[in-house]
PDB file of the backbone (N, CA, C, O) and the ligand in Angstrom, with CONECT records:
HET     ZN  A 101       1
ATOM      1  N   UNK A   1     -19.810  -7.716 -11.230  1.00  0.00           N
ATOM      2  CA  UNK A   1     -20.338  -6.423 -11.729  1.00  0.00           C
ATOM      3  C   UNK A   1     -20.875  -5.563 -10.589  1.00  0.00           C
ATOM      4  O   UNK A   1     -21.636  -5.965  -9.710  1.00  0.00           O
ATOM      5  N   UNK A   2     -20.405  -4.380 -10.707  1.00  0.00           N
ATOM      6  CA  UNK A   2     -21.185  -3.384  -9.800  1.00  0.00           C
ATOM      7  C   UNK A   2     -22.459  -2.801 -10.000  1.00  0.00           C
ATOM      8  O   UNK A   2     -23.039  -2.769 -11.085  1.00  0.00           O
ATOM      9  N   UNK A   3     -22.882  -2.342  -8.940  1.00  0.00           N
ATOM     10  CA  UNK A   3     -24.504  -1.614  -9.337  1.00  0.00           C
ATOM     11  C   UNK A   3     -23.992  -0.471 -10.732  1.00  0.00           C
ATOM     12  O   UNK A   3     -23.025   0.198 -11.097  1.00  0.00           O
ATOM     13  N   UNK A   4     -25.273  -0.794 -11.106  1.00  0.00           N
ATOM     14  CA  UNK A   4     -24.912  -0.024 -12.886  1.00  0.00           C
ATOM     15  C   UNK A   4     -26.047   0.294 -13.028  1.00  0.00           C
ATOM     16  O   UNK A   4     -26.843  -0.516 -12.554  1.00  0.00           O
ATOM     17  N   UNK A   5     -26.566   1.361 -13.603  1.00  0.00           N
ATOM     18  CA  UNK A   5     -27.840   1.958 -14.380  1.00  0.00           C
ATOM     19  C   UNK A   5     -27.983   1.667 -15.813  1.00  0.00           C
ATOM     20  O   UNK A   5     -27.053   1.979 -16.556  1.00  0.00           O
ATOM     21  N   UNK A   6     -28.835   1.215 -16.199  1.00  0.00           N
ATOM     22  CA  UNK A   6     -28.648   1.274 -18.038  1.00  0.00           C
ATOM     23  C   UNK A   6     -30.197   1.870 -18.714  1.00  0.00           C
ATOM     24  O   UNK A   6     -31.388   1.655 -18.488  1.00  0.00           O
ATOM     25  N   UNK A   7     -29.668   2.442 -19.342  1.00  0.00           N
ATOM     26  CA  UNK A   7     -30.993   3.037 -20.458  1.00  0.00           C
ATOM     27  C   UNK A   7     -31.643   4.391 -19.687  1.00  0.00           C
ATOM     28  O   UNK A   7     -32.765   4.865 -19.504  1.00  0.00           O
ATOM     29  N   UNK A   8     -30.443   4.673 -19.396  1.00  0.00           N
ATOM     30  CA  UNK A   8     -31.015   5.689 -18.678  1.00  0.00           C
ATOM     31  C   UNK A   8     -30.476   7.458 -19.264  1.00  0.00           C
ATOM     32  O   UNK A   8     -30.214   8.535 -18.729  1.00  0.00           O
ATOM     33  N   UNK A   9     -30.532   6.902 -20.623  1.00  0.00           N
ATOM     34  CA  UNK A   9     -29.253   8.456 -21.009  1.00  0.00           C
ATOM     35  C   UNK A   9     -30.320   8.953 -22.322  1.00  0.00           C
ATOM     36  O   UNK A   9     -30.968   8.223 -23.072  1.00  0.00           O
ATOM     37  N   UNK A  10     -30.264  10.013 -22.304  1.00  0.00           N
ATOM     38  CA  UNK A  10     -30.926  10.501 -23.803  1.00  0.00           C
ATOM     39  C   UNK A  10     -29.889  10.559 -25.103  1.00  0.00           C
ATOM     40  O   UNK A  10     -28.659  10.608 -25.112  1.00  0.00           O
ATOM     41  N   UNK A  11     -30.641  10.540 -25.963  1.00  0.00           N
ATOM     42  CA  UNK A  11     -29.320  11.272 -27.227  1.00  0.00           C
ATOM     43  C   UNK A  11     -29.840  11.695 -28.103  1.00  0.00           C
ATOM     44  O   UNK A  11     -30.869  11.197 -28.560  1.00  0.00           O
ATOM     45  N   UNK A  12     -29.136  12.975 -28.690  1.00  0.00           N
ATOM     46  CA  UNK A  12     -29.452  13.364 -29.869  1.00  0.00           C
ATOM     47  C   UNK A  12     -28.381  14.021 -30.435  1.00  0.00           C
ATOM     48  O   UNK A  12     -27.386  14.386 -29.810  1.00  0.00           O
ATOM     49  N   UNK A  13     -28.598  14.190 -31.735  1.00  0.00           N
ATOM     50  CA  UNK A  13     -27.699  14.330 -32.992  1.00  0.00           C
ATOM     51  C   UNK A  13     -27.554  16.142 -32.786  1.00  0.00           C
ATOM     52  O   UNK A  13     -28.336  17.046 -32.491  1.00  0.00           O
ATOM     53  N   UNK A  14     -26.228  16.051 -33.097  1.00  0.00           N
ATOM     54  CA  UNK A  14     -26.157  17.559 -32.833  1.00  0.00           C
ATOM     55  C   UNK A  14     -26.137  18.103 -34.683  1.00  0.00           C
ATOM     56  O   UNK A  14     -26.088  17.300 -35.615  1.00  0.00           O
ATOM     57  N   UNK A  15     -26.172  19.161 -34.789  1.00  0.00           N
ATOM     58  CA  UNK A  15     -25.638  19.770 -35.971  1.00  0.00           C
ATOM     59  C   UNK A  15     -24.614  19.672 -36.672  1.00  0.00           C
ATOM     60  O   UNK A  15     -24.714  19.529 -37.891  1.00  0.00           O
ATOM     61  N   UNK A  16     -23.259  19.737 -35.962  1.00  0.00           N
ATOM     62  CA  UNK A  16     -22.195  19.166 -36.394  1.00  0.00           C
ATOM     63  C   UNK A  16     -21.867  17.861 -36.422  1.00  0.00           C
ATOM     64  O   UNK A  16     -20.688  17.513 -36.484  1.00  0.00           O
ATOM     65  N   UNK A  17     -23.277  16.647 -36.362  1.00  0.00           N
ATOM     66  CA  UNK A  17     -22.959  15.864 -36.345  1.00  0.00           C
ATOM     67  C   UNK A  17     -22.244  14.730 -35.547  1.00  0.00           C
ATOM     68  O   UNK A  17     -21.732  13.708 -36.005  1.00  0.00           O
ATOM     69  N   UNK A  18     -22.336  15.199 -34.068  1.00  0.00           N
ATOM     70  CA  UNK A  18     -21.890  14.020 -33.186  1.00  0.00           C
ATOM     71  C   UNK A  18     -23.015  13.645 -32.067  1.00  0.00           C
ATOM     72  O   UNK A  18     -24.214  13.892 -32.193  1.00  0.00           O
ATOM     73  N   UNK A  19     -22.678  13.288 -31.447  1.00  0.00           N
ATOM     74  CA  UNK A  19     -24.434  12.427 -30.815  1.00  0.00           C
ATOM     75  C   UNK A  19     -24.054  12.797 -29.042  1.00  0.00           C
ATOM     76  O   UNK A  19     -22.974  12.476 -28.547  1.00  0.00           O
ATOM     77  N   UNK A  20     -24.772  13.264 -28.531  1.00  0.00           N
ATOM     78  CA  UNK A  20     -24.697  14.288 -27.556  1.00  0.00           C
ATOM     79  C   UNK A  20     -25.770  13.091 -26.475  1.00  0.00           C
ATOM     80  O   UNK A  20     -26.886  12.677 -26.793  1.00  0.00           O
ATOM     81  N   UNK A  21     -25.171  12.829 -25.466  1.00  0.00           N
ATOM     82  CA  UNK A  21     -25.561  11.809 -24.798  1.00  0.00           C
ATOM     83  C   UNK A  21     -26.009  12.586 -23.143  1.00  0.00           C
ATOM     84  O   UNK A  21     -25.053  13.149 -22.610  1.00  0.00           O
ATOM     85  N   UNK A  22     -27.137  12.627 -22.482  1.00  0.00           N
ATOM     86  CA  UNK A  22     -27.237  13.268 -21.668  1.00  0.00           C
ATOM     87  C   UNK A  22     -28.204  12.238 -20.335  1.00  0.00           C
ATOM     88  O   UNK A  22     -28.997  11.302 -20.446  1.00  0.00           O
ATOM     89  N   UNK A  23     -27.721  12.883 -19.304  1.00  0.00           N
ATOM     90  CA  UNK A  23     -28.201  11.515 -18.247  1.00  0.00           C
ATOM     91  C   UNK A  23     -29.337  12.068 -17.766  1.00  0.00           C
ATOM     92  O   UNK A  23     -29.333  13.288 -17.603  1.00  0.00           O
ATOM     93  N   UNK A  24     -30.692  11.205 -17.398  1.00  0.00           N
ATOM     94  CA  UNK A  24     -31.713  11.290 -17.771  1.00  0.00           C
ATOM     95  C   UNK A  24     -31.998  11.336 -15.738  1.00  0.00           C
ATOM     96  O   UNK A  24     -33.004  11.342 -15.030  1.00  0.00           O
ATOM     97  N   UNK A  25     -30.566  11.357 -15.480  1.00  0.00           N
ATOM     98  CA  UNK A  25     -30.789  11.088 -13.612  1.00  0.00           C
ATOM     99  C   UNK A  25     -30.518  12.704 -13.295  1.00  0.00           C
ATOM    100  O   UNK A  25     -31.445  13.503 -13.160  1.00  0.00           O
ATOM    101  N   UNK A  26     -28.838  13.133 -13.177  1.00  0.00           N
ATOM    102  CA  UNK A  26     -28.518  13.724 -12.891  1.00  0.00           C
ATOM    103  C   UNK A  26     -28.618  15.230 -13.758  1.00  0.00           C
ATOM    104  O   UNK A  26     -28.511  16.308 -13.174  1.00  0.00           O
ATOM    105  N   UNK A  27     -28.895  15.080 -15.605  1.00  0.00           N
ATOM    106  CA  UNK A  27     -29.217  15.950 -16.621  1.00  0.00           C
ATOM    107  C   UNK A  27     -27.486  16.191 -16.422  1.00  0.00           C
ATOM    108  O   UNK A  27     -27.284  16.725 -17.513  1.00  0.00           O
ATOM    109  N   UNK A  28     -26.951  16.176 -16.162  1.00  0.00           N
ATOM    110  CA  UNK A  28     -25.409  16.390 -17.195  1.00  0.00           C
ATOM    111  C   UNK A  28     -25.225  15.834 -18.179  1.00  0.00           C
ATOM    112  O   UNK A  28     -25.571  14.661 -18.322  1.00  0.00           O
ATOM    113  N   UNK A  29     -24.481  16.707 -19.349  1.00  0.00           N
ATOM    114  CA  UNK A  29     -24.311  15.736 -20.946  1.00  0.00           C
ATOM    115  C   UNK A  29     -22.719  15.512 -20.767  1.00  0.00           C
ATOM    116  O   UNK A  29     -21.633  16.061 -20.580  1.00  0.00           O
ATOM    117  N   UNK A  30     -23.445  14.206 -20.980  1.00  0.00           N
ATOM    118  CA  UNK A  30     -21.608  13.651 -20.405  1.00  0.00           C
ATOM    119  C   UNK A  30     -20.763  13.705 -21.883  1.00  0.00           C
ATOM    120  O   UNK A  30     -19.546  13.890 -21.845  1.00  0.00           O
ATOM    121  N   UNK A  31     -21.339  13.565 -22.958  1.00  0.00           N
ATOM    122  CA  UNK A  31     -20.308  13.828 -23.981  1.00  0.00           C
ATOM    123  C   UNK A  31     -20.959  14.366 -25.605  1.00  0.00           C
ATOM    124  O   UNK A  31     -22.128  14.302 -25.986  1.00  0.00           O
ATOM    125  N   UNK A  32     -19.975  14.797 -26.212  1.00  0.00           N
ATOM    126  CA  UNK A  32     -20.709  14.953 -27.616  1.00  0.00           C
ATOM    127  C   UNK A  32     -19.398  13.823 -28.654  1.00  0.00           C
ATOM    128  O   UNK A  32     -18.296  14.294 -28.932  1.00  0.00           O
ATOM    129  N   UNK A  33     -19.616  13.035 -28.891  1.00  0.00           N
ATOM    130  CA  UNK A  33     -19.010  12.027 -29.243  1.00  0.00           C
ATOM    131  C   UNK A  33     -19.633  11.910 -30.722  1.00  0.00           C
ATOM    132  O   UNK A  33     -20.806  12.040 -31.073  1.00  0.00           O
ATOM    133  N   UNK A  34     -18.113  11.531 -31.721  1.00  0.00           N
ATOM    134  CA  UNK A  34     -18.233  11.054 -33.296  1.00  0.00           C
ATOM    135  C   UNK A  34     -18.751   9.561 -33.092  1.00  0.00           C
ATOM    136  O   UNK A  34     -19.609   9.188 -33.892  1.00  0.00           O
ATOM    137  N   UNK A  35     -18.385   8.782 -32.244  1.00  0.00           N
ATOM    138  CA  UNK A  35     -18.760   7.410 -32.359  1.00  0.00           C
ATOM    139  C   UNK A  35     -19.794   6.911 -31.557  1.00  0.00           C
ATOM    140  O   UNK A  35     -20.133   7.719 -30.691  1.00  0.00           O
ATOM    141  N   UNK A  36     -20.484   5.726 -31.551  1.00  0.00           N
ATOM    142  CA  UNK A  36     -21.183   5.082 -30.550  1.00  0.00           C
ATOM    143  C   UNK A  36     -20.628   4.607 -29.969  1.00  0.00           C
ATOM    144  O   UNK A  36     -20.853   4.589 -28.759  1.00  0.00           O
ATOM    145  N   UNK A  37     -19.734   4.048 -30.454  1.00  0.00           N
ATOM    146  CA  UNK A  37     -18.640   3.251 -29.316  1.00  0.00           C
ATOM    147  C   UNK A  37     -17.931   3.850 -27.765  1.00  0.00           C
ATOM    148  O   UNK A  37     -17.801   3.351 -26.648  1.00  0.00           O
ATOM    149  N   UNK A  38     -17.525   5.357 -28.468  1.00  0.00           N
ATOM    150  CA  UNK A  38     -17.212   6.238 -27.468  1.00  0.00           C
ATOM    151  C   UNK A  38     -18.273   7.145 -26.080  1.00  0.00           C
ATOM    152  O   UNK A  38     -18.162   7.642 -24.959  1.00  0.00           O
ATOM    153  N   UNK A  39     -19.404   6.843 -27.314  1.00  0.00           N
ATOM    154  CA  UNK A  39     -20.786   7.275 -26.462  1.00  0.00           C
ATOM    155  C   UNK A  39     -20.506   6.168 -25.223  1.00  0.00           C
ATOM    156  O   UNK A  39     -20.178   6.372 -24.054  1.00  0.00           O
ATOM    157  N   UNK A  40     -20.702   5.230 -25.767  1.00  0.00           N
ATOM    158  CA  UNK A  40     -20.937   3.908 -24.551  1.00  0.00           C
ATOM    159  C   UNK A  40     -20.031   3.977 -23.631  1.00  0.00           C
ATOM    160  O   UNK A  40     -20.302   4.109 -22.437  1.00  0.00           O
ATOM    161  N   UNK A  41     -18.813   3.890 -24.123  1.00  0.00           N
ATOM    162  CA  UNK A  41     -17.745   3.774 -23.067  1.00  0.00           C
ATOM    163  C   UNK A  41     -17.773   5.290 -22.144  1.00  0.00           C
ATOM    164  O   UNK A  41     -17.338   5.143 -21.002  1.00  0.00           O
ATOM    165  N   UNK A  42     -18.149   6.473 -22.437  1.00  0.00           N
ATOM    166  CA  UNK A  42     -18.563   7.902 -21.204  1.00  0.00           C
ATOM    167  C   UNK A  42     -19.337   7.207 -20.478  1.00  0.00           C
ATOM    168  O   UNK A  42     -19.152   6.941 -19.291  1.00  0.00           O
ATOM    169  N   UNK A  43     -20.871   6.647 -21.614  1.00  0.00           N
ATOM    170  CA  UNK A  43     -21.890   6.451 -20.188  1.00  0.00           C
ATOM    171  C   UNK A  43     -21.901   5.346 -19.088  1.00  0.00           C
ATOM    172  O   UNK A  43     -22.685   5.339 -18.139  1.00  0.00           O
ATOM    173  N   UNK A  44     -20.647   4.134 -19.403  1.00  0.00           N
ATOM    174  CA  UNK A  44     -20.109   3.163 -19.133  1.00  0.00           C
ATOM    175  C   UNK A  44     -19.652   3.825 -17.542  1.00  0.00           C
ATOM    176  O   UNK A  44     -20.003   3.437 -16.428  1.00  0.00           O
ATOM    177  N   UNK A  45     -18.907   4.753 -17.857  1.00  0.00           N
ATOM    178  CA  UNK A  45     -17.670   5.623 -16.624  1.00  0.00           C
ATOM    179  C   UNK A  45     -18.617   6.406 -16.069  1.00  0.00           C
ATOM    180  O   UNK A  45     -18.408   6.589 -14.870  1.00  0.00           O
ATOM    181  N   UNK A  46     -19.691   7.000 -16.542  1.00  0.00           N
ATOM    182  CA  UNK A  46     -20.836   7.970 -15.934  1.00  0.00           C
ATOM    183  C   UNK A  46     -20.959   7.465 -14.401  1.00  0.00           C
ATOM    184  O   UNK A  46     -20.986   6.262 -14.142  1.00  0.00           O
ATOM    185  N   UNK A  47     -21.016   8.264 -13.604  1.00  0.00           N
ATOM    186  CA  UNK A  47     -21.233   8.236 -12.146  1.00  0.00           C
ATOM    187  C   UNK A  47     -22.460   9.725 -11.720  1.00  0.00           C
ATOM    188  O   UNK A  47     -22.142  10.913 -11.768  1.00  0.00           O
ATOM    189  N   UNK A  48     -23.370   9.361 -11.463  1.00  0.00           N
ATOM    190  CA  UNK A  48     -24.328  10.513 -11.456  1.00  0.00           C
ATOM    191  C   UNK A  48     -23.774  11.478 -10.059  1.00  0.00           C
ATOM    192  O   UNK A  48     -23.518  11.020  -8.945  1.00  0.00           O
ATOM    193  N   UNK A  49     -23.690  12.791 -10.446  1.00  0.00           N
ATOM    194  CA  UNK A  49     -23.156  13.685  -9.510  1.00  0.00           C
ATOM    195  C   UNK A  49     -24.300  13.895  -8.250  1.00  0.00           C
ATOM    196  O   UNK A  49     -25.461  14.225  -8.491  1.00  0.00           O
ATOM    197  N   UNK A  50     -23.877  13.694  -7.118  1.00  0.00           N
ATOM    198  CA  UNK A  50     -24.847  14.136  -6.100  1.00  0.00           C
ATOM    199  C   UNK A  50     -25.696  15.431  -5.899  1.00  0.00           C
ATOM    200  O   UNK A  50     -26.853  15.646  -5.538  1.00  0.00           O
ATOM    201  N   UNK A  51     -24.072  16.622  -6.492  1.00  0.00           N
ATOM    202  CA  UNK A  51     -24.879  17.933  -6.033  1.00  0.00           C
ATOM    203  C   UNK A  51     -25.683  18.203  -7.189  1.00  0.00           C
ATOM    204  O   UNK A  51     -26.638  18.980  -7.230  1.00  0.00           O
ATOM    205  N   UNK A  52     -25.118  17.336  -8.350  1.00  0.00           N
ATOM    206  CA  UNK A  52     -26.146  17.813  -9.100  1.00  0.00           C
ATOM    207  C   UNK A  52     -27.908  17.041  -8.852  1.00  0.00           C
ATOM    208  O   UNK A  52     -28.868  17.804  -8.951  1.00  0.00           O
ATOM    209  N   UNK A  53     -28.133  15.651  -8.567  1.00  0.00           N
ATOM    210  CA  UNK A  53     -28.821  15.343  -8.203  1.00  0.00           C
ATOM    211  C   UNK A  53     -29.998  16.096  -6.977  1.00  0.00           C
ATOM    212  O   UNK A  53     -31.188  15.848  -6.785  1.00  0.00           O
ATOM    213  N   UNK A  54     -29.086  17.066  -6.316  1.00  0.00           N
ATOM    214  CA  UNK A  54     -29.977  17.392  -5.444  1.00  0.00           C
ATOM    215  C   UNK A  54     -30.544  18.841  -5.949  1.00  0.00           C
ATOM    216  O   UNK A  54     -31.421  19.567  -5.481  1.00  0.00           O
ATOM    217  N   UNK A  55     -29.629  18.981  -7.177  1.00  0.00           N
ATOM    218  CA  UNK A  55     -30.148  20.540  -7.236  1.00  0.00           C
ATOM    219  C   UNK A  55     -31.449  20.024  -7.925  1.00  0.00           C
ATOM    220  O   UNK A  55     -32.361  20.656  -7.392  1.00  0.00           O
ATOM    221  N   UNK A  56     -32.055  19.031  -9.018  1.00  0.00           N
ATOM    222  CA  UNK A  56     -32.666  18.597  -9.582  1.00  0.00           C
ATOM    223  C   UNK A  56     -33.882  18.100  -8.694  1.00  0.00           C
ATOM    224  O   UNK A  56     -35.045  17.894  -9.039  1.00  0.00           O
ATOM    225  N   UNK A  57     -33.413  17.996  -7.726  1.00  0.00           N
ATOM    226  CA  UNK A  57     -34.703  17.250  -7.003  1.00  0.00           C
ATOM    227  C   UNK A  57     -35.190  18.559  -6.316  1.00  0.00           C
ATOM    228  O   UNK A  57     -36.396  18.654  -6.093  1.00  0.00           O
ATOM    229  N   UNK A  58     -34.345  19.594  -5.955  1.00  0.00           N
ATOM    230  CA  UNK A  58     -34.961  20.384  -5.145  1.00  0.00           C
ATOM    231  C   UNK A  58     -35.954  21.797  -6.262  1.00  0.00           C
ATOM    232  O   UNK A  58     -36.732  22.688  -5.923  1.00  0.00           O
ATOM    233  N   UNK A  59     -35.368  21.337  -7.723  1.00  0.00           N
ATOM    234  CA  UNK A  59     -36.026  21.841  -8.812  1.00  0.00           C
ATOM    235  C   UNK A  59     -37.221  21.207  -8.730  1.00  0.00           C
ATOM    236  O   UNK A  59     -38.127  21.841  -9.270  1.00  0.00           O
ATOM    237  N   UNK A  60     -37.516  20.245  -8.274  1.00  0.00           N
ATOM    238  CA  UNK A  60     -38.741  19.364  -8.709  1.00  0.00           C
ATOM    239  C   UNK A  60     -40.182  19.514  -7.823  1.00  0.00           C
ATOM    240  O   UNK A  60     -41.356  19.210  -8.037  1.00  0.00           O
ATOM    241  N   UNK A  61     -39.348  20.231  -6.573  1.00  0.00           N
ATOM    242  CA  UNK A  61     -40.641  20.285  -5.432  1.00  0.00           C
ATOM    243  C   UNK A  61     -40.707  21.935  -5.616  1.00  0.00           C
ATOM    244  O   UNK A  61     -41.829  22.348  -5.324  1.00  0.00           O
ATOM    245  N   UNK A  62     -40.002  22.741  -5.931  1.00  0.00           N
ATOM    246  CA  UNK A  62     -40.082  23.956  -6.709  1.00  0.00           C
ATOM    247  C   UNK A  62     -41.678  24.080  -7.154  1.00  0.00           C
ATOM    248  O   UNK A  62     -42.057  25.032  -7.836  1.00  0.00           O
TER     249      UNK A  62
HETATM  250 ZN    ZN A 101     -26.002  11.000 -14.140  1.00  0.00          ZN2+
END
């Protein structure tokens, strides 16, 4: 197994009803998905983006 993050994603229920999964590192929503199953398997493939990481950090000392 490779280095992996877990429990690291938010979710919530959208209006239309699919479950909107968002990373709690980088804040990209990696999917709006009908299933859990499909939720898992995005945040499974999720790779946190750098530039986005840095725009976030440089939000933070902002
Ligand atoms: Zn991420």
């Amino acid at each position: 197994m490779t280095e992996r993050r877990s429990g690291k994603f938010a979710h919530r229920y959208t209006n239309s009803g699919r479950i909107e999964s968002i990373c709690l590192t980088c804040f990209v929503t990696l999917c709006r998905c009908f299933t859990t199953e499909e939720m898992i398997c995005r945040e499974a493939e999720h790779v946190c983006d750098p530039e986005a990481l840095l725009v976030s950090a440089q939000l933070e000392q902002a």
